[in-house]
C-alpha positions in Angstrom: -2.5 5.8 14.8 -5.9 7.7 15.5 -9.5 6.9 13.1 -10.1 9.9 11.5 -13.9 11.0 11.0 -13.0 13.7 8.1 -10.6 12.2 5.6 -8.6 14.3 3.7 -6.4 13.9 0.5 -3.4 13.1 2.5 -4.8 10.4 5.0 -4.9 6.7 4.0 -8.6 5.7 4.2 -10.2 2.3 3.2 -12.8 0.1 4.4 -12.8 -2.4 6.9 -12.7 -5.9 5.3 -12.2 -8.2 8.3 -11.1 -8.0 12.2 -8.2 -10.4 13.6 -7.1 -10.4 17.0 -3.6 -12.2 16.9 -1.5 -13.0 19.7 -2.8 -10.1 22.0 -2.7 -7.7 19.0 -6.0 -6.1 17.6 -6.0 -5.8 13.4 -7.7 -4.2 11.2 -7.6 -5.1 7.7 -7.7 -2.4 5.3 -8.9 -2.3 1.3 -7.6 0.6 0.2 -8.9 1.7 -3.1 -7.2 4.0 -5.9 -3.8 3.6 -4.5 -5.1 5.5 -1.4 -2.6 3.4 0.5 0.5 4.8 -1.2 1.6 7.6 -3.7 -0.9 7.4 -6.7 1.7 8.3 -8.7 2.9 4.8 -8.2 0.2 2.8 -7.4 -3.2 2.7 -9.2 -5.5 -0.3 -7.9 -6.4 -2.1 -4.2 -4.3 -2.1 -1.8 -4.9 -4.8 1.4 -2.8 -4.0 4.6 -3.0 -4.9 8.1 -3.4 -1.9 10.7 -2.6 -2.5 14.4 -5.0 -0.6 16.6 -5.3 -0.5 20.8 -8.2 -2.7 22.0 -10.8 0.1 22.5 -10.4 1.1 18.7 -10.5 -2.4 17.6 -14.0 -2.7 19.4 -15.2 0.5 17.4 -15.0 -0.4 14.6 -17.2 -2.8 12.5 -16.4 -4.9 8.9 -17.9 -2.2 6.2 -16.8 0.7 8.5 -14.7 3.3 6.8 -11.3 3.3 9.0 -8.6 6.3 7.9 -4.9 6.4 9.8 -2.2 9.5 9.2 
């Protein structure tokens, strides 16, 4: 997984809502919004979901920030 700078329709974007390091592994926590975490066909609200991201990334990245993976 890779932050993306220009989200498009197809990526999962969302904003940054808190930072956990756990047990040597680097989270971010996502709030996606509009179902922009799954199909929207399915899903229309907030979606909250853990992202696991390498150290550098994690460090990056502040709460607020706009985060997008593939």
């Amino acid at each position: 997984m890779s932050p993306l700078f220009g989200c498009n329709i197809d990526d999962k974007c969302g904003e940054i809502i808190d930072k956990v390091i756990d047990d040597n592994r680097f989270l971010l926590v996502i709030r996606f919004d509009s179902g922009g975490g799954t199909n929207q066909a399915d899903f229309d609200g907030e979606l909250v979901d853990d992202i696991e991201v390498n150290e550098e990334i994690f460090s990056s990245f502040e709460e607020g920030d706009n985060y997008c993976v593939e």
